[in-house]
C-alpha positions as CSV (number, residue, x, y, z in Angstrom):
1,X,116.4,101.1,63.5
2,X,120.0,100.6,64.6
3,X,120.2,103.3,66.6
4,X,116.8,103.0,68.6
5,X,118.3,99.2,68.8
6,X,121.3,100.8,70.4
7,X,119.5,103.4,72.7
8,X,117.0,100.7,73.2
9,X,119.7,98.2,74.8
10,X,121.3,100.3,76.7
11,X,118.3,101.4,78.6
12,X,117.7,98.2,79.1
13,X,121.1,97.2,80.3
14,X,120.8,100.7,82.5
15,X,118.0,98.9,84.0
16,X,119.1,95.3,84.5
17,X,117.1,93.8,82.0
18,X,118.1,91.2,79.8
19,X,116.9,91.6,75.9
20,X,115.2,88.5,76.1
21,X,112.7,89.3,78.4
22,X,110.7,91.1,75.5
23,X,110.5,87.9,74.1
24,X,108.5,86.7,76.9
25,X,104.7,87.3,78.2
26,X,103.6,89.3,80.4
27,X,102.3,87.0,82.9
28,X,106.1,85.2,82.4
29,X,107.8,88.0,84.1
30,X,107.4,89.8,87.4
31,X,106.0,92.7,88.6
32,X,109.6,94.4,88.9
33,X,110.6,93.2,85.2
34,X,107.0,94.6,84.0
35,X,107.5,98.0,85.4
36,X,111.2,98.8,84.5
37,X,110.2,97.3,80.7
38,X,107.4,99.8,80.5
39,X,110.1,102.6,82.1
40,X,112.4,101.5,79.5
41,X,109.8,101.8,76.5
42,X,108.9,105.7,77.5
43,X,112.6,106.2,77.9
44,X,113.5,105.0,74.5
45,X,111.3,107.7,72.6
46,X,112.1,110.9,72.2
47,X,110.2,112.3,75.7
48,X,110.5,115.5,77.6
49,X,108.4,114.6,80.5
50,X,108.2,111.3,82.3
51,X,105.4,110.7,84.5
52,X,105.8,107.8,86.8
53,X,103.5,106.4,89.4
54,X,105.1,103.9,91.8
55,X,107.7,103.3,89.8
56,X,109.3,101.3,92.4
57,X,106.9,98.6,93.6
58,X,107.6,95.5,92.8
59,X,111.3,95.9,92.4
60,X,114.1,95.0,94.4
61,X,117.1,97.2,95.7
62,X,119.1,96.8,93.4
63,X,117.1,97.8,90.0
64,X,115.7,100.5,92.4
65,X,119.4,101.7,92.2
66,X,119.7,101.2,88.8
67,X,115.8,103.3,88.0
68,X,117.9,105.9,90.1
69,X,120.6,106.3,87.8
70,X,118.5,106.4,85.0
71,X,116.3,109.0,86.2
72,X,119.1,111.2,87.2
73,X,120.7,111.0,83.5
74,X,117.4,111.8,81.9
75,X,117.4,115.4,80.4
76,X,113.9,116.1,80.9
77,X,111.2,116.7,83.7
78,X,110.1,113.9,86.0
79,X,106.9,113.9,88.0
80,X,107.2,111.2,90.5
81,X,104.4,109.5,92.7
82,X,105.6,107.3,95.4
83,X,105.9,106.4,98.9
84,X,109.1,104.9,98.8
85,X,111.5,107.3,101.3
86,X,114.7,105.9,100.0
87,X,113.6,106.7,96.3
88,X,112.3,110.0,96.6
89,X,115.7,111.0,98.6
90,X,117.7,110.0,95.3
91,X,115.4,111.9,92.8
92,X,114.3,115.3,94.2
93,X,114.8,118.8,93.6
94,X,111.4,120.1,94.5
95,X,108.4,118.4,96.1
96,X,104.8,118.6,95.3
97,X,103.1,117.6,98.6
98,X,99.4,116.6,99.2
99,X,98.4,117.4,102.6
100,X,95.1,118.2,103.9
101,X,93.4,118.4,100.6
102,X,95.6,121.4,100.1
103,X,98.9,121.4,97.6
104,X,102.3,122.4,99.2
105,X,105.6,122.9,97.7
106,X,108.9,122.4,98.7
107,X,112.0,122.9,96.4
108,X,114.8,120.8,97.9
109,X,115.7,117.0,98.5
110,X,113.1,114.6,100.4
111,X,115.4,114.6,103.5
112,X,115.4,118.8,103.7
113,X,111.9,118.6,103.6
114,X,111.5,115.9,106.3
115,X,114.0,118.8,108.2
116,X,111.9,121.1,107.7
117,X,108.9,119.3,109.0
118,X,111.3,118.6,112.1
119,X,112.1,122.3,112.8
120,X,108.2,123.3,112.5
121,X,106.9,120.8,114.9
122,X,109.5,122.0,117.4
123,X,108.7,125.3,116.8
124,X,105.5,124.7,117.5
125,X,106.1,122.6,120.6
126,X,108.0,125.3,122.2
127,X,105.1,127.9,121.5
128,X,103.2,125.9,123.3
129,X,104.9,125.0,126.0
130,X,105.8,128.9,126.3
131,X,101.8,129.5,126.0
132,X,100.9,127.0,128.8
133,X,103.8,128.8,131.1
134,X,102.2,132.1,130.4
135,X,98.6,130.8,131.4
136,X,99.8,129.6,134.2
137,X,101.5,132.9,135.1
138,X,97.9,134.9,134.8
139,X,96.3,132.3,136.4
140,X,98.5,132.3,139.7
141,X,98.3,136.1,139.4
142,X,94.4,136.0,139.6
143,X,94.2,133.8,142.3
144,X,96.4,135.8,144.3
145,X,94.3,138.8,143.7
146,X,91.3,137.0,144.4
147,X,92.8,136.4,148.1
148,X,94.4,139.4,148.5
149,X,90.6,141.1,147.9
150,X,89.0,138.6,150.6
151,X,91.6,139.1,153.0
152,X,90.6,143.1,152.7
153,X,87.2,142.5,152.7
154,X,87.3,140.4,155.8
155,X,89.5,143.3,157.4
156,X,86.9,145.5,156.5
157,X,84.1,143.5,157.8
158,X,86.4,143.0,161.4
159,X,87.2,146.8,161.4
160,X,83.4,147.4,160.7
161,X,82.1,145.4,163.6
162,X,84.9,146.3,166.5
163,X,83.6,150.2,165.8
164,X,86.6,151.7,165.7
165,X,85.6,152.8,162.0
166,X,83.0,155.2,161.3
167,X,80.2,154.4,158.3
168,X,82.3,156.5,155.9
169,X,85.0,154.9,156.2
170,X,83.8,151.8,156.4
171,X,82.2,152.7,153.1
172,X,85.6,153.3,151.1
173,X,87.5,150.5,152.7
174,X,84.3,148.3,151.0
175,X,84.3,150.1,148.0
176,X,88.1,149.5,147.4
177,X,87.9,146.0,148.1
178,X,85.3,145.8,145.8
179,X,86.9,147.2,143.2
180,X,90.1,145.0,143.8
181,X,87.7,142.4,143.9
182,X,86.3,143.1,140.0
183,X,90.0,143.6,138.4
């Protein structure tokens, strides 16, 4: 009993908590207080896997700071839910992501990852950008083609109708436009 007395208060100083708060109810203490007592429960037995869901709501900066520490001098696994940026920055190695129903993984800190996303969305933009320069490329090439076969068919017709063409060639001279006309 003296020893989990020991280990027991000094998780608790480890997370802020005065001793005398267990002698208190529930609805006498906050959410913050709440939350790191439970933490400090589970990390008082003999675990090898935390699991903690929002572990930080409902507690300032400062025992957020202190849940970090702890965390990061516990020798077994943690599986972390939370939305809290700063938090996940402190306490990740790898990162289980949920995104579009699907599962993604990501082994280094939160801010890598958040890199990562950067680097993909530019990459993506430039692609793109590149893709809408290139549409526009084929596009202004058909259009001149599309010109360049009129003005030869009106040539053609002007040639045809001053007679200084005779049917055959006349002929050709439509049957090439035409076929500029189709590429």
């Amino acid at each position: 009993w003296l020893e989990f007395s020991f280990l027991f208060s000094f998780i608790f100083k480890l997370l802020d908590l005065p001793l005398e708060i267990l002698e208190k109810y529930p609805s006498q203490i906050s959410g913050g207080q709440t939350q790191r007592v439970v933490i400090a429960i589970a990390l008082s037995r003999d675990i090898k896997l935390l699991l903690l869901d929002e572990p930080t709501n409902h507690i300032d900066l400062h025992a957020r700071k202190a849940l970090v520490g702890v965390i990061d001098s516990f020798p077994g696994a943690v599986i972390c839910v939370s939305h809290d940026t700063y938090f996940l920055e402190k306490i990740t190695k790898k990162l289980l992501i949920v995104k579009d129903g699907k599962l993604e993984t990501f082994t280094g800190s939160y801010r890598e990852y958040q890199d990562a996303l950067l680097l993909v969305q530019e990459s993506r933009e430039r692609q793109l950008e590149s893709s809408k320069k290139e549409k526009k490329k084929i596009l202004n090439s058909i259009t001149r083609e599309n010109v360049r076969a009129e003005r030869s068919k009106k040539e053609g017709k002007k040639q045809s109708s001053d007679r200084s063409m005779s049917r055959m060639e006349i002929g050709n001279f439509k049957n090439r436009a035409e076929g500029v006309a189709g590429k």
